[in-house]
C-alpha positions in Angstrom: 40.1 87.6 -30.5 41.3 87.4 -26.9 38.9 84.2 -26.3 40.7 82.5 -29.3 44.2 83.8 -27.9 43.5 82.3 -24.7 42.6 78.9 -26.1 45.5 78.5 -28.1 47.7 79.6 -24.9 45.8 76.8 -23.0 46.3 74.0 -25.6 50.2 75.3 -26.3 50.3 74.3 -22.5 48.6 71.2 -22.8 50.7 69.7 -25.6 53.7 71.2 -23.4 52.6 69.1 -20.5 52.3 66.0 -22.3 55.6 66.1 -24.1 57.1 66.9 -20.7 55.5 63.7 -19.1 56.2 61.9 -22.4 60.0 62.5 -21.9 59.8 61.7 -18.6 58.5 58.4 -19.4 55.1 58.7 -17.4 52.9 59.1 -20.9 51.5 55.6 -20.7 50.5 56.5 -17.0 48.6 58.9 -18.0 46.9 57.0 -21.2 46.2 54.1 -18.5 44.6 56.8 -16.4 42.7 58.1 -19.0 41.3 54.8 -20.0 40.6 53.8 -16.7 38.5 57.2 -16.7 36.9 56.1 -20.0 36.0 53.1 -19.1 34.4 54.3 -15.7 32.0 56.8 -17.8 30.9 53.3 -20.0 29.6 52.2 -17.3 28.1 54.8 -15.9 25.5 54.4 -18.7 22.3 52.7 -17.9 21.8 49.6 -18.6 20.1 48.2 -21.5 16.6 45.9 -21.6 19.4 43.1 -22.7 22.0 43.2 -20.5 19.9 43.1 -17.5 18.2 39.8 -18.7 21.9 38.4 -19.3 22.9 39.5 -15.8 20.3 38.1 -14.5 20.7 34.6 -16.3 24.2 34.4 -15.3 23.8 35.3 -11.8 21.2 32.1 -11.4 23.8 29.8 -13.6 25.9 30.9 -11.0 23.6 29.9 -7.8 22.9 26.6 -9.7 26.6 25.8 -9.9 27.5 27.1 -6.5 24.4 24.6 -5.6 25.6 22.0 -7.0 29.0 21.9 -6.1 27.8 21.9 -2.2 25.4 19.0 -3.2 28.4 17.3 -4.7 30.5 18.2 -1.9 28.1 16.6 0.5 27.6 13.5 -1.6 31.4 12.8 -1.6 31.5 13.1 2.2 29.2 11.1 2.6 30.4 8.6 -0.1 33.6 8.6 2.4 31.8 7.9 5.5 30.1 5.5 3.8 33.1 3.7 2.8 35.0 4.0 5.8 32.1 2.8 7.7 32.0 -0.5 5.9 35.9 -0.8 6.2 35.3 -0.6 10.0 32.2 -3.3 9.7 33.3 -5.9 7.3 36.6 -6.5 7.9 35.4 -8.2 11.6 33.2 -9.9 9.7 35.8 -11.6 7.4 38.2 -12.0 10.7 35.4 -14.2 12.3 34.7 -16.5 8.6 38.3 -16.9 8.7 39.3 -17.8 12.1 36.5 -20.3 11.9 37.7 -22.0 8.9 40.8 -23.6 10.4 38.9 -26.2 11.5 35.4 -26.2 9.4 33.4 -24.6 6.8 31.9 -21.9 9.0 29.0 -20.6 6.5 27.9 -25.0 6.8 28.8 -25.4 10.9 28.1 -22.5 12.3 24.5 -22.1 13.6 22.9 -18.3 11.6 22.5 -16.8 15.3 25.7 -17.7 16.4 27.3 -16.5 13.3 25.7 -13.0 14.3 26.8 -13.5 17.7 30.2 -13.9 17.0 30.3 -11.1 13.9 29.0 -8.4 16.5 31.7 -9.4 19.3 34.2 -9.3 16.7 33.0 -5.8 15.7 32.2 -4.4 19.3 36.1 -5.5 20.2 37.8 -3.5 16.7 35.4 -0.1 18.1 37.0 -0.2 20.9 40.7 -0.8 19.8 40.0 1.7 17.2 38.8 4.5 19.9 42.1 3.4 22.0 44.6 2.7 19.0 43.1 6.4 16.8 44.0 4.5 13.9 41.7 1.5 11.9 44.8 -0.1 10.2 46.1 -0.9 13.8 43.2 -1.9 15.0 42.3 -4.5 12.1 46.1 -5.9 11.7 45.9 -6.7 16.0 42.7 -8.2 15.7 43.5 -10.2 12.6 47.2 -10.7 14.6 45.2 -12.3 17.8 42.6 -14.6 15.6 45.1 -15.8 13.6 46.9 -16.9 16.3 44.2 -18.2 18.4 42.8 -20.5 15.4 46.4 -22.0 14.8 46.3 -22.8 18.8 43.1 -24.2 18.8 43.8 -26.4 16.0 46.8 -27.6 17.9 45.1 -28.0 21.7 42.4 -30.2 19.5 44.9 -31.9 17.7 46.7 -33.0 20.8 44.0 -33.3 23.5 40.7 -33.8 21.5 39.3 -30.5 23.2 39.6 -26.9 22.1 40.8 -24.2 24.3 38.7 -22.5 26.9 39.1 -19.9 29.2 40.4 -21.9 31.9 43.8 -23.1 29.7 45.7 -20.2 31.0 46.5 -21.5 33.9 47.9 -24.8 32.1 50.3 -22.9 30.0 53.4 -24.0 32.0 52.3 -27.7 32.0 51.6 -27.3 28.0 54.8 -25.5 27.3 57.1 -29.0 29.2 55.8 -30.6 27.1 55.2 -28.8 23.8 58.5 -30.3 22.3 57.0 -33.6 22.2 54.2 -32.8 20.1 54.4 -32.5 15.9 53.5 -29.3 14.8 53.5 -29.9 11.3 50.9 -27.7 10.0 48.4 -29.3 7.4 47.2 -27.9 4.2 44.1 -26.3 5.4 46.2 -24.1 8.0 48.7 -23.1 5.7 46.3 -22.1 3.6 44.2 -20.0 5.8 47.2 -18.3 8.0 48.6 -17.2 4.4 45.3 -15.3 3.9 45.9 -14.0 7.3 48.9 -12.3 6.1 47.6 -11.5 3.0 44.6 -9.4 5.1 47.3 -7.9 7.4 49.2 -6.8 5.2 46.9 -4.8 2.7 45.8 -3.0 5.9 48.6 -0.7 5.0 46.5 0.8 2.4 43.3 2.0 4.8 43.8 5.2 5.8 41.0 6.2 8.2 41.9 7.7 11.7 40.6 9.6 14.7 41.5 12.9 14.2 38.9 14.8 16.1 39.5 14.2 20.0 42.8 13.1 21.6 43.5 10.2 23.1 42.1 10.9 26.7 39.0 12.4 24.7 38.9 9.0 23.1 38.5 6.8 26.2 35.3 7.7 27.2 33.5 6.5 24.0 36.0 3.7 24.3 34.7 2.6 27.8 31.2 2.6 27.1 31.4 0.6 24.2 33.4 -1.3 26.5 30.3 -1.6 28.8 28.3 -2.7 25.7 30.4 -5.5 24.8 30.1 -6.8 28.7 26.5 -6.5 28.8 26.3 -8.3 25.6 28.7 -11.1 26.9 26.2 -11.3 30.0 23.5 -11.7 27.8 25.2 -15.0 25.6 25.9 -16.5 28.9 22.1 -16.8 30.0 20.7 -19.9 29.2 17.2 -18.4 28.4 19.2 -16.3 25.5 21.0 -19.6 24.9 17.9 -21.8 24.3 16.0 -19.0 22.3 18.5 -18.3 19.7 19.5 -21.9 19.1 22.9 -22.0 20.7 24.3 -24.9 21.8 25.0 -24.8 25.7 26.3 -28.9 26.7 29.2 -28.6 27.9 30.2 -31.9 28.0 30.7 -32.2 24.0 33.1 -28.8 23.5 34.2 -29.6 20.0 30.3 -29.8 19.2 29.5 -26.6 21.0 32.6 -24.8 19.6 32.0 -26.1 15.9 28.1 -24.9 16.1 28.6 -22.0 18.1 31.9 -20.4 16.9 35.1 -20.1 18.7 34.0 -16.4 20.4 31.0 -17.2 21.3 31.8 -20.3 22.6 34.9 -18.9 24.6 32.5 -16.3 26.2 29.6 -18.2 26.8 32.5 -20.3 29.0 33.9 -17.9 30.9 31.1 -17.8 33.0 32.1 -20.6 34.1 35.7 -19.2 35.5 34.2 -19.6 39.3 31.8 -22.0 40.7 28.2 -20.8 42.3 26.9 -22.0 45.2 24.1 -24.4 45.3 21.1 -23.4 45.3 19.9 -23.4 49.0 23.4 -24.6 50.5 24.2 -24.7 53.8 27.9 -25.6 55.3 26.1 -27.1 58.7 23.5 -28.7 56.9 26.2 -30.5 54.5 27.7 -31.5 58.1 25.1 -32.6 59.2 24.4 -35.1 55.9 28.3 -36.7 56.5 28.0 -36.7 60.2 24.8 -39.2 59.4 27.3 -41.2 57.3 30.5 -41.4 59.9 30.2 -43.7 62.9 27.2 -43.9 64.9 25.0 -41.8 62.6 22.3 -42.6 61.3 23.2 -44.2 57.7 26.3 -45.7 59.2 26.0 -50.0 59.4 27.8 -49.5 62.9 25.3 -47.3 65.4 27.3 -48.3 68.1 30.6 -47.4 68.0 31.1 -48.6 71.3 30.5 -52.1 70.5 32.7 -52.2 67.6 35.3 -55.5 67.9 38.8 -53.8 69.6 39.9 -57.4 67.0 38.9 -55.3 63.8 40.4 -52.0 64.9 44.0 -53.6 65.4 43.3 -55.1 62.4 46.7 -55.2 59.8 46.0 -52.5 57.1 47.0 -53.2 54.0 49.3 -51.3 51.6 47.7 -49.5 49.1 49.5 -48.8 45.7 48.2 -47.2 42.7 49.0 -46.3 39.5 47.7 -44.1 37.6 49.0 -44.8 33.9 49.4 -42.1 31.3 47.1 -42.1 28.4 46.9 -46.2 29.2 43.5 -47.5 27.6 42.3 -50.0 25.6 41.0 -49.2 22.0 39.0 -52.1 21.4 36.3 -50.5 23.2 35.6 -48.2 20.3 35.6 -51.3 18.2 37.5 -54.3 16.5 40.7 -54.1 14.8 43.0 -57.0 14.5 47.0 -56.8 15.5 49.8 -58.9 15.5 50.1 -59.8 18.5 48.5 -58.9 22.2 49.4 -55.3 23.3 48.1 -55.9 26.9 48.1 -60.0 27.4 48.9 -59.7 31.4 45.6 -57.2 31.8 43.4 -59.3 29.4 44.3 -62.1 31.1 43.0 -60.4 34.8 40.0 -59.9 32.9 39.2 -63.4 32.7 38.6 -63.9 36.5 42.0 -63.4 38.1 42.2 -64.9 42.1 41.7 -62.2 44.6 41.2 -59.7 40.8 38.9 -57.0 40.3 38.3 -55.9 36.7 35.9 -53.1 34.8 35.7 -50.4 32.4 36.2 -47.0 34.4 34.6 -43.9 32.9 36.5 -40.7 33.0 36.0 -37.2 32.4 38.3 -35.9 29.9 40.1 -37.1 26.9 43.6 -36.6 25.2 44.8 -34.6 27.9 43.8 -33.0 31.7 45.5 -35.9 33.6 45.1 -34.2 36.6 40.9 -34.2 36.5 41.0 -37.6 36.9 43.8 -37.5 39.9 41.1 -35.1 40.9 38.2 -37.5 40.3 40.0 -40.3 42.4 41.7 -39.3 45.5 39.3 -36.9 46.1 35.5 -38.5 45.6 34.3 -35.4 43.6 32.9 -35.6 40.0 33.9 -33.3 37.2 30.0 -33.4 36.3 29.5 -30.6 38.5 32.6 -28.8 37.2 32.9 -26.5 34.0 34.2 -29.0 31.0 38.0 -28.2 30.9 38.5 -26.7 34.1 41.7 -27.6 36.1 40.2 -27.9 39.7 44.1 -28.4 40.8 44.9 -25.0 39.4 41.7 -22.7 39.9 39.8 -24.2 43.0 42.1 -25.9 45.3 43.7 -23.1 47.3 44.1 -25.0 50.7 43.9 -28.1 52.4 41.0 -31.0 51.7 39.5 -34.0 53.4 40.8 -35.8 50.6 42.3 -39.6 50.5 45.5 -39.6 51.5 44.5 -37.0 54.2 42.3 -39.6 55.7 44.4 -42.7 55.0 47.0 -40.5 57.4 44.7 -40.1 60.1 44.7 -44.2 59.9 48.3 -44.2 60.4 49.3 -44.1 56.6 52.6 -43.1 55.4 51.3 -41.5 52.4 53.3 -40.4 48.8 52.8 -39.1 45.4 55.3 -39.8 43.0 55.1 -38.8 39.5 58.6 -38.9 37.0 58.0 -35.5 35.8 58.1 -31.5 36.4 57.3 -30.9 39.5 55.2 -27.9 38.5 52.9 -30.0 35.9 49.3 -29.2 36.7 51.2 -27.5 40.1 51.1 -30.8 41.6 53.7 -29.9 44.0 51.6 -27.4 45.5 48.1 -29.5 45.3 50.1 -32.7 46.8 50.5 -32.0 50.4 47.1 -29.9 50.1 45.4 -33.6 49.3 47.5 -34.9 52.6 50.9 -36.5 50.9 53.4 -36.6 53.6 56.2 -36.2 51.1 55.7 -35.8 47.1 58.7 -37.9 44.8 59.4 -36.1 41.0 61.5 -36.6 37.7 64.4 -35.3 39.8 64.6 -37.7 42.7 64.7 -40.5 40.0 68.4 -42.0 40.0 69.8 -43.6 37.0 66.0 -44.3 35.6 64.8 -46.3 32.6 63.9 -43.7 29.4 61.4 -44.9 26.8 61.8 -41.9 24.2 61.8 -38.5 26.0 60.1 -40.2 29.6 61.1 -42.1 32.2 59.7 -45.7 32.1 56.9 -47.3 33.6 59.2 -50.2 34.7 61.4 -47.2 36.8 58.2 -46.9 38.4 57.5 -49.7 39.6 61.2 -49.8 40.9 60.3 -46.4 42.6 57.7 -48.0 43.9 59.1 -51.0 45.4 61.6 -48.6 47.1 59.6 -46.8 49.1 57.8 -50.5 50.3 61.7 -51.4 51.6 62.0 -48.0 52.7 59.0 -47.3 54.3 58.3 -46.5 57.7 58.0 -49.4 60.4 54.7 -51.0 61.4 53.0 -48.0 59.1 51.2 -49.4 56.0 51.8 -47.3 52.8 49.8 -45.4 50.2 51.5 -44.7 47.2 50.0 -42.8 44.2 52.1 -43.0 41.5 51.7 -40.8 37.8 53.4 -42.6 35.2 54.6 -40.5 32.2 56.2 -43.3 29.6 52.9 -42.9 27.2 52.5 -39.1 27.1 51.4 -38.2 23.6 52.5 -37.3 20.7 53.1 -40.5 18.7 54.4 -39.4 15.4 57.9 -39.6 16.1 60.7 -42.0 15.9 63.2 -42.8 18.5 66.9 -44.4 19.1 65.8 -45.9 22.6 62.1 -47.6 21.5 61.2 -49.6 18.4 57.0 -50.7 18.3 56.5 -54.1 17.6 53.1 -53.7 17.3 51.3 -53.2 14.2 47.5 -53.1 13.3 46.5 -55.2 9.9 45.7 -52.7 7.1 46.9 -49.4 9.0 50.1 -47.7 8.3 48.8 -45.5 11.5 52.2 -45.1 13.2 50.9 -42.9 15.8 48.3 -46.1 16.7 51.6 -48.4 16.1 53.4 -46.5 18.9 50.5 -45.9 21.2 49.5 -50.0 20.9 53.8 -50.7 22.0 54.0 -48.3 24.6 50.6 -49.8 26.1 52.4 -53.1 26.2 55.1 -52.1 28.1 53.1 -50.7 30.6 50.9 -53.8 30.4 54.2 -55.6 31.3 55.5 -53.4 34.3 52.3 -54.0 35.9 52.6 -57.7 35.9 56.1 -56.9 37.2 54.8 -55.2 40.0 52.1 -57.6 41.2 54.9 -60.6 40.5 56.7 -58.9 43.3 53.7 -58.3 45.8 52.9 -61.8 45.2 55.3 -62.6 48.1 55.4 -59.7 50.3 54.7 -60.1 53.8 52.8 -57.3 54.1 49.1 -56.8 53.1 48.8 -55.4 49.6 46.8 -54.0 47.5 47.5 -52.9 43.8 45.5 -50.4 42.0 45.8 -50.1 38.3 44.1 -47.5 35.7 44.1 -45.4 32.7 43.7 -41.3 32.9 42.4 -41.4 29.6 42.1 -42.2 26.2 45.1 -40.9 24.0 44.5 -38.1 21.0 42.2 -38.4 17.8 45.2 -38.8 15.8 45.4 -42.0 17.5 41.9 -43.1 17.9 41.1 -42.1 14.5 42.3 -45.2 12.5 40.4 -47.1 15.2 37.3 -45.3 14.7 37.3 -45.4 11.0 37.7 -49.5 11.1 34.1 -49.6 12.8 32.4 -46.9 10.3 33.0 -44.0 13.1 34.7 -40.6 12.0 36.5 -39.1 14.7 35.3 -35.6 14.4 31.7 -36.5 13.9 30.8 -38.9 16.6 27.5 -39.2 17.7 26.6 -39.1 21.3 26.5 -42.2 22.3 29.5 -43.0 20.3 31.0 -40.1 21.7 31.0 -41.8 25.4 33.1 -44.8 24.1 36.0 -42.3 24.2 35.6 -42.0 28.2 36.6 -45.5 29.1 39.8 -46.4 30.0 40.3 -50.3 31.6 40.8 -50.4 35.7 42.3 -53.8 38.1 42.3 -53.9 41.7 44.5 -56.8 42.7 45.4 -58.3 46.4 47.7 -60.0 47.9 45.2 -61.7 50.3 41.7 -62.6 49.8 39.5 -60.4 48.8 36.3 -61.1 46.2 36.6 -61.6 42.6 34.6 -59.2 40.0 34.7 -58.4 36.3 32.9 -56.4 34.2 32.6 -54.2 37.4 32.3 -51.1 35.8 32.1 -47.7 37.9 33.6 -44.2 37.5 36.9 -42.4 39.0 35.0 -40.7 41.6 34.1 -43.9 43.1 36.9 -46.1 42.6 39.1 -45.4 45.6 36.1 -45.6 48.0 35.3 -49.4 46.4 39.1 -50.3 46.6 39.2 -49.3 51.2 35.9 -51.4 50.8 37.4 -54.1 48.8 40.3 -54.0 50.8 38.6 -53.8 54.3 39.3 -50.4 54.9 37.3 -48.3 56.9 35.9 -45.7 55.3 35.2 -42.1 56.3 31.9 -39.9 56.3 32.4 -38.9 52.9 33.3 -42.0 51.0 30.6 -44.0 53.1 27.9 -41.4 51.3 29.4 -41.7 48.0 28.9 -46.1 48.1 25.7 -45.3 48.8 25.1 -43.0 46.2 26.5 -45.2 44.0 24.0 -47.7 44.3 21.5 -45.2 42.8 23.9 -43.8 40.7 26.6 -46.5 39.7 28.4 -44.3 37.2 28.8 -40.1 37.3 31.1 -38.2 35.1 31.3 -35.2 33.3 30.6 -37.1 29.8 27.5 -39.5 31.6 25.6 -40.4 34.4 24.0 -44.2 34.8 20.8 -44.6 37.1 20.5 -48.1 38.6 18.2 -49.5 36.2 20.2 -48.9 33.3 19.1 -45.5 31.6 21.5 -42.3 31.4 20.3 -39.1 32.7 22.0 -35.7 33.0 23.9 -34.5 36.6 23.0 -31.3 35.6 19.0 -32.7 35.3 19.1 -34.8 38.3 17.6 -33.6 41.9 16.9 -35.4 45.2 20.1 -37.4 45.7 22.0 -35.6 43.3 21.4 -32.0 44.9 23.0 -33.5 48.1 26.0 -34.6 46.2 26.3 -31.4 44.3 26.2 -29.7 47.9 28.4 -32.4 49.7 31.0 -31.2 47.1 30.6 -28.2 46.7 31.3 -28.0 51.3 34.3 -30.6 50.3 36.0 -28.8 48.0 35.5 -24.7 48.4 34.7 -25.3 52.4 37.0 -27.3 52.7 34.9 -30.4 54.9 35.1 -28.0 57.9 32.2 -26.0 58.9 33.7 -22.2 59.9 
């Protein structure tokens, strides 16, 4: 009875404890607690046969997944790299396609090799910007940015000048920039078309969104550089001609649209910029190339004199005679590329020299460039050298002359000369102003010294020229003959405009070519300021000798219509027909007797050494060797060389005689003629 008591005491107290908590509001707490407790001794109950197999199954569905989600993981990583590798390797490859088809159809023109070539330099140059830059978007837009703009130049330099860019043309941007605004820059369809795609490209960069994130920028330049160091060994490698030869790229110079066409614009520009500075001959020596013009000067051994002493004192107080010559702008004559009919004569006074003029020589002279690089054949003349030997392009005034030469007017001065260069233009064009009194001009004459001059369009006339001219012969010194080289400008392209101050009045039959109209009108004028000149010579009292040639042939906007009459296309001339672009007509005329010539065709390294000959002029070491070179070699220029019996050979090819010239100029010009 007391065990039952004592129960019901114990369960009054429970019931009392719970009410208690229940009013207090902590009943629920202590149900929670409870089932907490209950649910604690469930599963402390082994487990059944069952529920281990389902544990089981559910753990390994749980691996698989946890499997399968890293496999899925690391497929979408790699699915990223993979995309964000070809967005760093395609785009390059589309920047090259499209650079290239400003001027062509690159997957037709472009050699396979070369299309490599220039796809891997492309891609090699966006690594590195994209190490510097951290960011692809950047990169690609300044690449695009810099091809875009270099394929709209390049269209324009072989537009005006026939000949794309090359490395060399930064050093002729201030001569190209006085006289950009004379040039049309009307963009055709094709470059419309393919700078719009440009933007296009450039513009949907926005969208790519892979960077650098890893390293920092100083981190970053390491990689950078020895990609950098790749990309230079590679550029070595394009620039050996064994490479060259093997994988079919074209390496002649001397056609540069070809080259660039077949070769691509890249490749082509790096190939040539090995050519930025001139080797040394092979085997050269300064006292041996001494040696060679002391055998030439008087009393050597290839001199007609051997004794000096018994020259006539008569012929050494001989009168000299003035030498004038003009070097006329862009003056040729077209129907050397074929027959076309006009209205009337655009050069009657020179085609009538042709003919056999009294006391006249007459000839086809072959130059090295085309549309453009006046000064190469300034070069070419006045100082004996050939641009055969030169890089295609190259400016020697601007990147090899850097002090002073044994050149023609420097010799004609040590004969007592007064000697001047005059040119109606900037005085900085092609830096003539610091080449001039390098060459030995005792005073150089520009635009600015011109008073009240003649203009025909933007440029001073060729008929204020020739009053120039006749100036400085009443001006000149007393009982010193004069050498004058005079630069005209009156025909500097472009043609395509009309002007107040000129009207052409010459037209071709079945051409409405008024670029050829103009070009033809200006050439007439210039045609007529010569005969001025020599009308007024005609009765000087002084010795005279007049000196008359083209620089070159003007543009392929010009030429083109030409061309096309005689089943040529201007931007697919063969070889040989390429050459017929190189001539440009030449007249030596005197005042006293001196023997007749025509067809006397030679090349502007030669021609002022024939003119002291023809004039009976003495003539230095150097121009001595180079008449005697010329009878094995009557023609040398960058575009050809003729061999005496007729057949064209490389310079590059040629040995024996032509190793000595290559080394006589090479001590001329970067030794300046003086051995050290």
């Amino acid at each position: 009875m007391n065990f039952l008591r004592t129960d019901v005491i114990c369960w009054r107290n429970v019931l009392k404890y719970h009410s208690a908590n229940y009013l207090k509001g902590r009943y629920t707490l202590e149900m929670r607690f409870d089932m907490n407790a209950s649910r604690k001794r469930k599963n402390t109950k082994p487990k059944g046969f069952w529920e281990k197999l389902k544990e089981q199954r559910n753990e390994k569905i749980a691996a698989r997944n946890k499997k399968s989600d890293k496999k899925n993981d690391i497929l979408k990583k790699a699915g990223s790299s993979i995309i964000s590798l070809l967005l760093v390797i395609l785009p390059p490859a589309a920047c090259f396609y499209l650079m290239e088809c400003y001027s062509h159809n690159p997957f037709m023109v472009v050699r396979p090799w070369a299309q490599f070539f220039n796809i891997v330099l492309f891609l090699l140059v966006t690594i590195v910007l994209f190490l510097l830059t951290g960011k692809l978007k950047t990169t690609h837009r300044i690449v695009y940015g810099v091809a875009m703009i270099y394929g709209i130049a390049n269209s324009y330099v072989v537009r005006f000048r026939t000949n794309p860019i090359v490395p060399w043309d930064i050093f002729s941007w201030k001569t190209a920039a006085s006289v950009a605004d004379n040039y049309n820059f009307m963009p055709d369809t094709r470059m419309v078309v393919v700078t719009l795609v440009f933007l296009v490209a450039i513009a949907l960069f926005h969208f790519i969104k892979v960077k650098v994130t890893r390293f920092v920028f100083w981190k970053r330049l390491i990689p950078a550089a020895l990609v950098a160091v790749v990309l230079s060994l590679f550029a070595g490698t394009l620039q050996q001609e064994s490479f060259q030869n093997s994988h079919r790229l074209y390496n002649k110079l001397f056609t540069p649209v070809y080259m660039t066409d077949v070769d691509g614009m890249a490749v082509t520009f790096v190939m040539n910029l090995a050519y930025m500075s001139i080797d040394k001959p092979e085997h050269y020596s300064d006292s041996e190339a001494q040696a060679v013009l002391d055998s030439y000067g008087a009393g050597g051994a290839m001199s007609e004199d051997t004794d000096p002493a018994a020259k006539d004192d008569t012929q050494k107080d001989e009168e000299l005679p003035n030498i004038i010559v003009m070097m006329n702008e862009s003056f040729s004559d077209l129907s050397v590329l074929g027959d076309f009919e006009t209205n009337e004569d655009y050069m009657p006074f020179i085609h009538s020299l042709e003919q056999g003029a009294e006391n006249t020589v007459t000839g086809m002279l072959n130059v090295s460039v085309c549309g453009g690089n006046t000064a190469n054949t300034e070069f070419e003349f006045l100082t004996g050298n050939t641009m055969a030997f030169l890089p295609q392009g190259s400016i020697p005034y601007q990147q090899y002359i850097n002090g002073d030469l044994k050149a023609l007017p420097d010799y004609l001065k040590t004969l007592g000369y007064q000697t001047i260069a005059t040119h109606p233009y900037n005085a900085g064009g092609w830096e003539r102003d610091t080449v001039y009194p390098m060459l030995g001009f005792n005073e150089s004459v520009f635009k600015d010294e011109y008073v009240n001059p003649q203009y025909v369009r933007q440029y001073i006339s060729d008929e204020s020229c020739v009053d120039k001219i006749i100036e400085f012969y009443e001006n000149k010194e007393t009982d010193k003959p004069l050498f004058v080289f005079n630069v005209t400008m009156q025909n500097h392209g472009g043609y395509q405009d009309q002007y107040g101050n000129f009207t052409p009045d010459i037209s071709v039959k079945d051409s409405t070519n008024f670029s050829l109209q103009q070009y033809l009108s200006l050439v007439k004028l210039s045609d007529s300021a010569l005969e001025s000149l020599i009308s007024y010579f005609k009765d000087a009292d002084e010795k005279t000798v007049i000196v008359f040639f083209g620089d070159h042939q003007p543009s392929d906007a010009v030429a083109s219509t030409v061309l096309a009459k005689n089943g040529m296309s201007w931007n697919h001339l063969t070889e040989e027909q390429q050459k017929l672009r190189y001539q440009v007509p030449y007249v030596v005329w005197a005042n006293y007797d001196i023997d007749e010539e025509t067809g006397a065709d030679t090349s502007a390294n030669y021609l002022a050494a024939e003119v002291l000959e023809r004039a009976g002029v003495p003539l230095d070491e150097y121009r001595s060797y180079l008449m005697h070179l010329k009878t094995e070699y009557p023609v040398i220029s960058a575009v050809r060389t003729v061999k005496a019996d007729g057949s064209e050979v490389r310079a590059s090819d040629e040995k024996d005689e032509m190793d000595i010239y290559r080394k006589l100029q090479y001590y001329e010009l970067f030794d300046h003629g003086t051995v050290n």
